[in-house]
N, C-alpha and C positions, 0 to 999 in steps of 0.2 A: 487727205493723202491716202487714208485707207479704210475707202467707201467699197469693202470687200465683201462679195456674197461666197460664200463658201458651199463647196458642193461637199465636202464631208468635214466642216468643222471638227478640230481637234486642241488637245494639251497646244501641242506644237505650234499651231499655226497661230492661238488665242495670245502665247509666251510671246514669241515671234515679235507680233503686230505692235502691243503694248510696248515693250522693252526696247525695239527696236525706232519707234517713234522717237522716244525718250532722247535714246542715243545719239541719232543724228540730228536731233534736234538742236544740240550744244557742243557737238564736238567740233571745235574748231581749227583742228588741223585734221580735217579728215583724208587730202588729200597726203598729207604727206605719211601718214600710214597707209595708202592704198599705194604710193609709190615704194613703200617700203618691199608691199605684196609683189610688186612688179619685178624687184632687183632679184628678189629672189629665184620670181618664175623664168627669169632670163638667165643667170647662173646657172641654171639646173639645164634648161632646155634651149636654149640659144632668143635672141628678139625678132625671129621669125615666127609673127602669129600662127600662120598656117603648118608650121613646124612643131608649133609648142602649146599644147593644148590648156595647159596651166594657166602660161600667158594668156592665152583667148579667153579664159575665164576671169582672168585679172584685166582683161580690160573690157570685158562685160560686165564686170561689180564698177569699173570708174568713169563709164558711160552712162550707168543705172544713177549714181552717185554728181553726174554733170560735169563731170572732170574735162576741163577743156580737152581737148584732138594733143594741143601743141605741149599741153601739160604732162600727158600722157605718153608723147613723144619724148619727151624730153627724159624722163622715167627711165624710160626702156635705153635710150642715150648713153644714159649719166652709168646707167648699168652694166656696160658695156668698159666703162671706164676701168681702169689698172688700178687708179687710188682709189674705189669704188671699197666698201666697207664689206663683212662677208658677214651677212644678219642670221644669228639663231632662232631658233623658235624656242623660247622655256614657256615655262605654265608657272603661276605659281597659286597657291588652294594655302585659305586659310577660312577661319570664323571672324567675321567682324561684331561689330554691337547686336546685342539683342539675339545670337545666336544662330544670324544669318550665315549662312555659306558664301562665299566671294571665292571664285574663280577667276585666272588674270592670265588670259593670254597676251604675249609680248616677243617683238621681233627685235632683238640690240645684239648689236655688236660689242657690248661690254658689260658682261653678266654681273660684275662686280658693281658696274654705275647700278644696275638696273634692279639688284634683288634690295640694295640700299636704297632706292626710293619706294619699292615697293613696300617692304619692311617698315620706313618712316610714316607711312601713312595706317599701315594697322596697327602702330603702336600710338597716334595719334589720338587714332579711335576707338581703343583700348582692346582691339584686335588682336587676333594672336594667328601668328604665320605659321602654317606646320610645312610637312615634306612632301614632295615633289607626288602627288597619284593619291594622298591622303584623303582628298574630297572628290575624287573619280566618279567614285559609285553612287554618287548624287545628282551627278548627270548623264542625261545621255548625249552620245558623241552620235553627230550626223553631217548626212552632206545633203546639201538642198538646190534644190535646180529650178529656175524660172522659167520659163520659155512660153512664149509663143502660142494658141491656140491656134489648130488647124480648121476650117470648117471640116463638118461632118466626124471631127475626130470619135475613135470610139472608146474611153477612156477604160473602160474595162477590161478591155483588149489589150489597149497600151502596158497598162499595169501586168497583167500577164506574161508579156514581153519580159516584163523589166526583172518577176520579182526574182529568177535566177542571181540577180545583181543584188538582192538585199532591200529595194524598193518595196516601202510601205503602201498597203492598199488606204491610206487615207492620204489624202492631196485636198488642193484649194482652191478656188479657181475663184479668179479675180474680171469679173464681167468689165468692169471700166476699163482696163487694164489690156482686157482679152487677154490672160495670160494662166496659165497654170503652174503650179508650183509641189514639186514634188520632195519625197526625205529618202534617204536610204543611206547604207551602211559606209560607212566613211573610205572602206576598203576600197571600192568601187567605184572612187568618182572618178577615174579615168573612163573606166568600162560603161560606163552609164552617159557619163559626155559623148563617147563617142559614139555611142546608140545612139542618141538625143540625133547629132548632127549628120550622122549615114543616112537617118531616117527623112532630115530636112526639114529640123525643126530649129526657130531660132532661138538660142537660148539668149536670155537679156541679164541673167544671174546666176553664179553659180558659188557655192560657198560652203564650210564648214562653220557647226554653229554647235552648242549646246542648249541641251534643253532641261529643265532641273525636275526630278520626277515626284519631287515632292514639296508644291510652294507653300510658302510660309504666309500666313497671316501677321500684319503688323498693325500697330496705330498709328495715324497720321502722323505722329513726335515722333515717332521711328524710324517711319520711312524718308522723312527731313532728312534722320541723320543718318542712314543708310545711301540716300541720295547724295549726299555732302562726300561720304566717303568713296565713293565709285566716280564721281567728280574729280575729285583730287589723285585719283589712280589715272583716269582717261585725260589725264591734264600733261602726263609725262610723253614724249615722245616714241619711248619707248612701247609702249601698252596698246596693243591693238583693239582688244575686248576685253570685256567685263561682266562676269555673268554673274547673276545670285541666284538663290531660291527667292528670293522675299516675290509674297505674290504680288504682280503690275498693277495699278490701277485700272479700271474697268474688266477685270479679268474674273468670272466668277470661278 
């Protein structure tokens, strides 16, 4: 899946590739968190793709993801709906075992269901939850872009373009894929989508993501039970992502 030659290998892209394998490798209701993304981006901006740029990014992550047409319809649908639920976005940042960082984004409509299952599981794992921005500065916040490679593109060019917008001079470029992938400052992902797409380029991706700025070494008895516990967090409906420091495997 990610047979990736990298035109400037980085932290990000190395974090990224590892952690992200992992993830959708076992998450089993992936779809019904990316419909969550969907209700959202429809509440906000209406289920007019070409109206609502949010949505064209949310259904560029559930395209990327093989989300059926009809499943994805039905999303935007259901969202539309009156008894349709009005989903938050909380975070919640705590220390699990071993002195990992765990990060928990999650979209529910019942912050009371949701900080109680979160909570049940670091105390499980003899975790301890603190407050809301307490593990912030342990990551970085970005927004990452897929799209398309153009022939003859001149990427140093592009980049220049962009970095008004907060775009990092390091990207990735995925030969099998033909595709480039870019980071920049979260502030900006309107600004930058709509660059992407004036310009006429297809984005196949778009997303906010964390990156941990300082990974942790573990032992394989560790990382079991660091595994076990980010499992048990990605198990709730509620919980979109899950990020740690603990460094990925293959990641030097």
């Amino acid at each position: 899946m990610f047979n990736v030659y990298c035109k400037k290998m980085g932290r990000a892209f190395e974090y990224r590739k590892a952690a992200k394998l992992k993830r959708w490798g076992h998450m089993a209701k992936t779809f019904t968190k990316i419909g969550k993304q969907i209700a959202i981006a429809v509440k906000a901006g209406g289920p007019d793709p070409d109206m609502n740029p949010a949505l064209r990014a949310c259904i560029a992550n559930a395209k990327r993801e093989n989300m059926p047409k009809d499943n994805i319809e039905r999303a935007i649908k259901n969202a539309m709906g009156k008894d349709q639920s009005d989903y938050k976005e909380v975070t919640y940042e705590g220390y699990g075992p071993h002195g990992i960082a765990i990060f928990v984004e999650t979209l529910t409509d019942n912050t009371t269901r949701t900080v109680g299952d979160v909570r049940s599981v670091f105390n499980k794992f003899s975790g301890n939850l603190g407050t809301q921005g307490s593990l912030s500065f342990l990551f970085d916040h970005k927004c990452v872009f897929t799209f398309k490679k153009k022939d003859g593109l001149d990427m140093d060019e592009m980049i220049l373009d962009l970095i008004d917008y907060g775009v990092e001079d390091e990207y990735d470029e995925d030969e099998e894929e033909n595709s480039i992938t870019i980071y920049g400052d979260p502030q900006s992902f309107g600004a930058i989508q709509k660059h992407l797409e004036e310009n006429g380029f297809e984005v196949t991706g778009a997303e906010f993501t964390r990156i941990p700025n300082d990974l942790k070494d573990v032992t394989a008895e560790e990382r079991e039970t660091i595994d076990k516990m980010v499992e048990r967090l990605e198990d709730f409906d509620d919980v979109q992502t899950v990020y740690t420091n603990m460094k990925p495997e293959g990641v030097e």
